[in-house]
DRENDO-1510 file (C-alpha; in Angstrom, 1 decimal, always signed):
<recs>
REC; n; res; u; v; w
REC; 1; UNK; -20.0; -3.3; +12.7 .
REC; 2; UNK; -23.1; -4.8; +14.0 .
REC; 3; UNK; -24.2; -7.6; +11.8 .
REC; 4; UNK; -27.8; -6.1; +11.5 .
REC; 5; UNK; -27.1; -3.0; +10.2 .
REC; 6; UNK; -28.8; -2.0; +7.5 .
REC; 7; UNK; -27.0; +0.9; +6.5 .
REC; 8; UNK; -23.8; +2.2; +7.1 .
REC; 9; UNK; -21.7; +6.0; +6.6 .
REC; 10; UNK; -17.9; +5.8; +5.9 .
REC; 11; UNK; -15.1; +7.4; +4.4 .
REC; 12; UNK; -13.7; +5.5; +1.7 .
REC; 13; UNK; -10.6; +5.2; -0.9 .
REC; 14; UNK; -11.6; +3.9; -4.0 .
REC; 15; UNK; -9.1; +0.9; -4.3 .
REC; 16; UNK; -10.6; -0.2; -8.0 .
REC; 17; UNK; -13.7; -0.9; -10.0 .
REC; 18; UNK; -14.8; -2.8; -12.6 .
REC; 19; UNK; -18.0; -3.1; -14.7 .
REC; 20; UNK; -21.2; -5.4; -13.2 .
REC; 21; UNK; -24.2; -6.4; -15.1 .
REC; 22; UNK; -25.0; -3.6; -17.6 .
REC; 23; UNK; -24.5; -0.3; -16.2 .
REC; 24; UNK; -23.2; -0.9; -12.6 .
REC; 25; UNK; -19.7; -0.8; -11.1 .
REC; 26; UNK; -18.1; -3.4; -8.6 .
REC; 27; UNK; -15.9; -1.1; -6.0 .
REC; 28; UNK; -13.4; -2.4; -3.6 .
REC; 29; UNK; -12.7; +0.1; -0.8 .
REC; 30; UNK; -10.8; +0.8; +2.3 .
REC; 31; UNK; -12.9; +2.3; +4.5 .
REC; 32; UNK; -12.0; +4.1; +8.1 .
REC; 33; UNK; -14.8; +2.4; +9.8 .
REC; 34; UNK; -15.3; -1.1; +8.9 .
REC; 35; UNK; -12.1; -1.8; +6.9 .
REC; 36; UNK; -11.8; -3.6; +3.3 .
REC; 37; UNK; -15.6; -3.6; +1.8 .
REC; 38; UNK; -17.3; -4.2; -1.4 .
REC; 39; UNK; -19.6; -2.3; -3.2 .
REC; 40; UNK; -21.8; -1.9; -5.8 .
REC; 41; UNK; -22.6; +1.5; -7.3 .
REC; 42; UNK; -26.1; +1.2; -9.6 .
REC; 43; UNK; -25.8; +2.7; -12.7 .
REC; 44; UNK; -22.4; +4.1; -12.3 .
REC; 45; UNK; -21.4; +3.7; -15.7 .
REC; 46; UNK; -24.5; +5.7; -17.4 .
REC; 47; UNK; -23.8; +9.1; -18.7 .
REC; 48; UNK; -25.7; +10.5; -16.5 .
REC; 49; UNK; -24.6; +8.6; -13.5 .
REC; 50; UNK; -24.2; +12.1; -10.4 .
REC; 51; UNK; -22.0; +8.8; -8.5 .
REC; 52; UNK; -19.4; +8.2; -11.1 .
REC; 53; UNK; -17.2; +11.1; -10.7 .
REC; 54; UNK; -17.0; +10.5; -7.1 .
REC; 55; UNK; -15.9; +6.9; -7.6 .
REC; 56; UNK; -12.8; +6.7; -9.3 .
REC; 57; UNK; -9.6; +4.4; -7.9 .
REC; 58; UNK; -7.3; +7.2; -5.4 .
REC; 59; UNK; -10.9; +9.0; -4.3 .
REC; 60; UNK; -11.7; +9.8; -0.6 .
REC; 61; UNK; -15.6; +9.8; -0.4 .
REC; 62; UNK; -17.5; +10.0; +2.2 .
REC; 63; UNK; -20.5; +7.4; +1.3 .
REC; 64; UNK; -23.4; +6.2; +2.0 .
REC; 65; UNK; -24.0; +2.7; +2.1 .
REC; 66; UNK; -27.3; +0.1; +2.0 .
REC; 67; UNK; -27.0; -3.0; +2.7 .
REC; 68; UNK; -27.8; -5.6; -0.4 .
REC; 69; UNK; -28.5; -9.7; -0.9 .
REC; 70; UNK; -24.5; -10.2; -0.7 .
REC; 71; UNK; -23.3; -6.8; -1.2 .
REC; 72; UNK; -23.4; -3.3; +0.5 .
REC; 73; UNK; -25.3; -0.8; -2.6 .
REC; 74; UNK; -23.4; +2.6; -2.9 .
REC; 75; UNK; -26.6; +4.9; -2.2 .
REC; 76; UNK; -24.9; +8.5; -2.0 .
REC; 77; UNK; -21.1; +9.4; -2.4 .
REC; 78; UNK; -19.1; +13.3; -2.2 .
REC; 79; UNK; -15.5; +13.7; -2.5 .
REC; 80; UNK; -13.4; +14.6; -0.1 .
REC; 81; UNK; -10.4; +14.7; -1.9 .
REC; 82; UNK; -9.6; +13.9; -5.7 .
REC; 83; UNK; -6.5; +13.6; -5.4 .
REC; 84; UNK; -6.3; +15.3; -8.9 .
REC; 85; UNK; -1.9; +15.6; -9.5 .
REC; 86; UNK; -1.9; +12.1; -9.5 .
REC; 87; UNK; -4.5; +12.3; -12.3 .
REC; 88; UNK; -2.9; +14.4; -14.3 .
REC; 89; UNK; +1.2; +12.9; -14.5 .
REC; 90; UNK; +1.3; +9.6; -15.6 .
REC; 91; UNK; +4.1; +8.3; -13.1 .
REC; 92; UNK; +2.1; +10.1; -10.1 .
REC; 93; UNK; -0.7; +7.4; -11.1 .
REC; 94; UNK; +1.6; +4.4; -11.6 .
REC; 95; UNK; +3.1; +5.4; -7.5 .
REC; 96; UNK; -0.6; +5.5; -6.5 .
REC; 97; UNK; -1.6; +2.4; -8.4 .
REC; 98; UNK; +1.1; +0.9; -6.2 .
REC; 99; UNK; +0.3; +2.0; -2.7 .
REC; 100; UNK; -3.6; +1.3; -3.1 .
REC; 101; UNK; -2.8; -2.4; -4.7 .
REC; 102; UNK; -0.7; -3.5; -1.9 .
REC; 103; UNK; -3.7; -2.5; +0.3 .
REC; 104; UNK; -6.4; -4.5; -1.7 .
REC; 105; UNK; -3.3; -7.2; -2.5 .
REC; 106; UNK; -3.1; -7.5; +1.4 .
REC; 107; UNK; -6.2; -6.9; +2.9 .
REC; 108; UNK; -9.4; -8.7; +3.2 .
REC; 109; UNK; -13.0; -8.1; +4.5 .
REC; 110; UNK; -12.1; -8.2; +8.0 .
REC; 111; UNK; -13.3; -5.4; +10.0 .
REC; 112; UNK; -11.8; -2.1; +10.8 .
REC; 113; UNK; -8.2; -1.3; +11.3 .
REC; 114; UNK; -7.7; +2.5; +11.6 .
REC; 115; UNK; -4.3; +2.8; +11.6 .
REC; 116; UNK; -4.2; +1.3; +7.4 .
REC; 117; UNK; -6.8; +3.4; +6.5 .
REC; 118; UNK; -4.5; +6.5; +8.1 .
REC; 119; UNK; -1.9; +4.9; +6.3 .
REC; 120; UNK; -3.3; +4.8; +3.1 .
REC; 121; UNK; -5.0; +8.5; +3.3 .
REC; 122; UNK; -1.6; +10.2; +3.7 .
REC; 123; UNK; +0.5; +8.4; +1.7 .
REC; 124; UNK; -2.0; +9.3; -1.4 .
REC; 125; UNK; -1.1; +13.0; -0.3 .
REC; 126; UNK; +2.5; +12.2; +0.2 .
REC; 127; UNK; +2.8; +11.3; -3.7 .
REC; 128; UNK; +0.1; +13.7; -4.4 .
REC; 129; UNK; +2.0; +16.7; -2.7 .
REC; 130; UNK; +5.8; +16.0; -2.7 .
REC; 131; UNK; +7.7; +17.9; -5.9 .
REC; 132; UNK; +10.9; +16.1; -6.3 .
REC; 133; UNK; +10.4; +12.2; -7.5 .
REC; 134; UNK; +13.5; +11.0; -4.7 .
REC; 135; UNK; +10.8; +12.3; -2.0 .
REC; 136; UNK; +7.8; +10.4; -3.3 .
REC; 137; UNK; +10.6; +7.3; -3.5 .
REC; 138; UNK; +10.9; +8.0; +0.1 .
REC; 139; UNK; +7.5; +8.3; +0.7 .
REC; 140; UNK; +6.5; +4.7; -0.6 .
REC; 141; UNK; +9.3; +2.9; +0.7 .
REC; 142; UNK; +8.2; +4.0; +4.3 .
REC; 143; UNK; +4.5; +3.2; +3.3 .
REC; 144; UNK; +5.8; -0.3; +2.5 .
REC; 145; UNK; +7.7; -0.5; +5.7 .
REC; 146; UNK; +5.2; +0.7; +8.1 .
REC; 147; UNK; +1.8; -1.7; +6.2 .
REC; 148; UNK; +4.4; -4.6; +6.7 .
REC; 149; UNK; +4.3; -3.5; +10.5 .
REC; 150; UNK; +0.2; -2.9; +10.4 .
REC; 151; UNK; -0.1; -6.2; +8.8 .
REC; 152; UNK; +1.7; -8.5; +11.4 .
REC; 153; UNK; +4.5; -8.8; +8.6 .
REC; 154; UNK; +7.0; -6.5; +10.6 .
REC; 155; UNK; +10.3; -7.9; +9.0 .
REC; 156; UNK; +13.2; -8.2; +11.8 .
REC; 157; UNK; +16.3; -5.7; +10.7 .
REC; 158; UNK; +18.4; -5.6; +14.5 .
REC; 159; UNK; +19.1; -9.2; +15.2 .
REC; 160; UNK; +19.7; -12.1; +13.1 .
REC; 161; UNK; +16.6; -14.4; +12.4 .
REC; 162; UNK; +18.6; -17.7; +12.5 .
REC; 163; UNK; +21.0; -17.1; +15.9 .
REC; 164; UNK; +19.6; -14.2; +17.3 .
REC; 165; UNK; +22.8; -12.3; +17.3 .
REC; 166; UNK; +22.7; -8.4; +16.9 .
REC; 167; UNK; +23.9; -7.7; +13.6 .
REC; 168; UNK; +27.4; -5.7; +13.1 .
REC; 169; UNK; +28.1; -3.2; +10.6 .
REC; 170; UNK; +28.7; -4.9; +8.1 .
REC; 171; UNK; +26.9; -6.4; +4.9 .
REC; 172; UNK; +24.3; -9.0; +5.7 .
REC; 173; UNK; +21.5; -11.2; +3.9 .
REC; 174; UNK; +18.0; -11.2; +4.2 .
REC; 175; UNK; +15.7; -14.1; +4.1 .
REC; 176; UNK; +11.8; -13.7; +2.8 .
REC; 177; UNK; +11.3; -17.2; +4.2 .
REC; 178; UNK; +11.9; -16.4; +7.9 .
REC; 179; UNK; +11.0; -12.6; +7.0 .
REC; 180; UNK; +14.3; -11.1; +8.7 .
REC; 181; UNK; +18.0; -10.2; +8.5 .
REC; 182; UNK; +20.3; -13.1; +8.4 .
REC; 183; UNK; +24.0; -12.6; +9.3 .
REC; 184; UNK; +26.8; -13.8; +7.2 .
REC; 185; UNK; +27.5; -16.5; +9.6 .
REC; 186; UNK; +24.3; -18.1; +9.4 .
REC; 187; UNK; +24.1; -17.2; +5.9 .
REC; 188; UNK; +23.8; -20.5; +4.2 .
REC; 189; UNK; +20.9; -22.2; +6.0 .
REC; 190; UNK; +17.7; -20.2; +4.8 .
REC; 191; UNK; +15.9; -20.3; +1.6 .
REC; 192; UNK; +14.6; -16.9; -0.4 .
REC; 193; UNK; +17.8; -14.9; +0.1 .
REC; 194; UNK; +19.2; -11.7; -0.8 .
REC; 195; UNK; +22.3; -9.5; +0.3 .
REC; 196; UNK; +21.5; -6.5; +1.6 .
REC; 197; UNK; +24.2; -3.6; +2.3 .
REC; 198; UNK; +24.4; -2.3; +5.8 .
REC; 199; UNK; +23.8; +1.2; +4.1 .
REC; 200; UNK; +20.4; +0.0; +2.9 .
REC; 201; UNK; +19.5; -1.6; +6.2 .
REC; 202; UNK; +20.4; +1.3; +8.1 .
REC; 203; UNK; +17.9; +3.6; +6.0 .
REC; 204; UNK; +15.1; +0.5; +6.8 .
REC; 205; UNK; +15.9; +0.4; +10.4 .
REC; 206; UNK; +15.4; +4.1; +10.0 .
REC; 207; UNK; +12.7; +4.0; +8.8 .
REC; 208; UNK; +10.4; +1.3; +10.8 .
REC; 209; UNK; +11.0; +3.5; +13.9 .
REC; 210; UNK; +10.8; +6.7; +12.9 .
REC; 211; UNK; +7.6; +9.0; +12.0 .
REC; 212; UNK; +7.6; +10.3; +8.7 .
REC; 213; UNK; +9.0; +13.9; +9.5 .
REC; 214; UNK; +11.9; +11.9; +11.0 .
REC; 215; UNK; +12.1; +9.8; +8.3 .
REC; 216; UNK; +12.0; +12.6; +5.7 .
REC; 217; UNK; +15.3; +14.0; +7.1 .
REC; 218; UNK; +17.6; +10.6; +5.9 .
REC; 219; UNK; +19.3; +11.0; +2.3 .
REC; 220; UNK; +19.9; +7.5; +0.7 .
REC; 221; UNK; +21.5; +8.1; -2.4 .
REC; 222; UNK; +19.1; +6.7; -5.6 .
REC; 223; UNK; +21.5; +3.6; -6.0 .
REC; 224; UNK; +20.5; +3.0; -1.9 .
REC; 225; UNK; +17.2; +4.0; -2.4 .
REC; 226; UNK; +16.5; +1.2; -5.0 .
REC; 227; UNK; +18.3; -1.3; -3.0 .
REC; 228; UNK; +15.6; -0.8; -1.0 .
REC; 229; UNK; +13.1; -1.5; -3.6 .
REC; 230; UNK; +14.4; -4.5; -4.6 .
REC; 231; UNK; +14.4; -6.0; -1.5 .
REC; 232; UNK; +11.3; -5.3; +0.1 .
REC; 233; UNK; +9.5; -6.1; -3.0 .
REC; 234; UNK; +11.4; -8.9; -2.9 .
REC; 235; UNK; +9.9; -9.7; +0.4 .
REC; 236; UNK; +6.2; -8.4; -0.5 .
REC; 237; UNK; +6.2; -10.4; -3.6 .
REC; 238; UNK; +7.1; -13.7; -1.6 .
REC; 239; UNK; +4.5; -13.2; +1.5 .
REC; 240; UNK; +1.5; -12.5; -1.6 .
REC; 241; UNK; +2.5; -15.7; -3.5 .
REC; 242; UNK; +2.3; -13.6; -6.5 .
REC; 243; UNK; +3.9; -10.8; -8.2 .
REC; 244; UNK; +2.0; -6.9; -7.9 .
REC; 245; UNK; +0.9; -5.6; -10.9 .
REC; 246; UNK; +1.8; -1.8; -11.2 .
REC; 247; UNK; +5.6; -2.4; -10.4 .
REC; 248; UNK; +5.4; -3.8; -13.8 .
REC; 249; UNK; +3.7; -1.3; -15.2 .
REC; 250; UNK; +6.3; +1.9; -13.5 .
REC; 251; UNK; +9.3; +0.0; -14.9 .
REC; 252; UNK; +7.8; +0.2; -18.6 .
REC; 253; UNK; +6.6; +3.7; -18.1 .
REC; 254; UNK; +9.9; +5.0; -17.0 .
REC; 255; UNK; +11.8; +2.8; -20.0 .
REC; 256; UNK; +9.5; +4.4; -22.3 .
</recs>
């Protein structure tokens, strides 16, 4: 994005707003052709506001942007997509919560990377579309795996971190300190540990070099599938420094 430009088209997901000044919103957004941005939409918060509707956190807009003082002004914006199941079942919002705060958690105003905004576009249909709550468990754990990858976070599953040995069938560890598998042998000398269960690894490995149609044919059981969980929040928690918000916020919903 040329730095003289003074106003830009994109297609956007809204990551979150908040309120600014009176009656305007702050947006952050993923946008296809210039990355992570920030945006103010004028008067989005009046009743009458024609932008408001088309600027709510899961929406793909296409938008028009002007270039302000310090931010970019949200000038026109028109759905794409709504996105409206996950609007409408409370646990559908909590999984879609979760996939576009790991994007805004990760990401900063960098320029364009395609391949996250792809990433982020059809996981929101993933857990908009799939019926059965296993499948959308699928879906996010392969979202998690693959924006690890896109973020230069890959996490090595084939050979040990520590001796470089190929790892056996067998149960091993894995250490969010030197982001990979460590084998029992070497077990003890890395910090931020946790066993994983050759089952559970399998179903990673699976995943981080498969597509999703070739992911979607593996069957973890649910006590496998939240092994999985665990540990890669586990290891997304550790790389962000902090914990993620709407994890927090599933685990009530679904006790309550």
């Amino acid at each position: 994005m040329a730095a003289q430009e003074r106003s830009l088209r994109v297609e956007a997901v809204v990551l979150r707003h908040s309120d600014w000044g009176e009656a305007d919103r702050l947006l952050s957004i993923y946008t296809r052709e210039a990355g992570k941005l920030r945006a103010v939409a004028k008067g989005a918060r009046k009743l009458r506001s024609r932008k408001a509707g088309h600027l709510e956190p899961f929406t793909r807009a296409a938008l028009l942007l002007a270039r302000g003082h310090d931010l970019w002004i949200v000038t026109q914006a028109d759905t794409l997509d709504a996105y409206l199941p996950l609007r409408e079942d409370l646990l559908r919002t909590g999984y879609a919560s979760y996939v576009v705060e790991l994007v805004d958690r990760f990401s900063y105003e960098e320029g364009q990377n395609s391949g996250i905004f792809r990433l982020l576009v059809e996981t929101l249909e993933r857990v908009t579309r799939e019926a059965e709550e296993m499948n959308i468990l699928l879906a996010l754990r392969y979202y998690e795996i693959r924006l690890l990858d896109l973020m230069g976070f890959r996490p090595e599953l084939f050979h040990c971190v520590q001796c470089g040995a190929e790892i056996k069938a067998e149960d091993q560890f894995f250490s969010a300190e030197k982001g990979g598998v460590i084998c029992p042998r070497c077990s003890g000398s890395g910090a931020f540990m946790r066993p994983v269960s050759i089952n559970a690894l399998r179903f990673l490995r699976h995943f981080q070099r498969s597509t999703y149609t070739e992911a979607c044919k593996a069957h973890p059981t649910a006590a496998e599938m939240r092994e999985m969980e665990v540990l890669l929040q586990f290891y997304l928690t550790y790389l962000l420094e902090r914990g993620l918000n709407s994890p927090e916020f599933l685990r009530a919903l679904k006790k309550g």
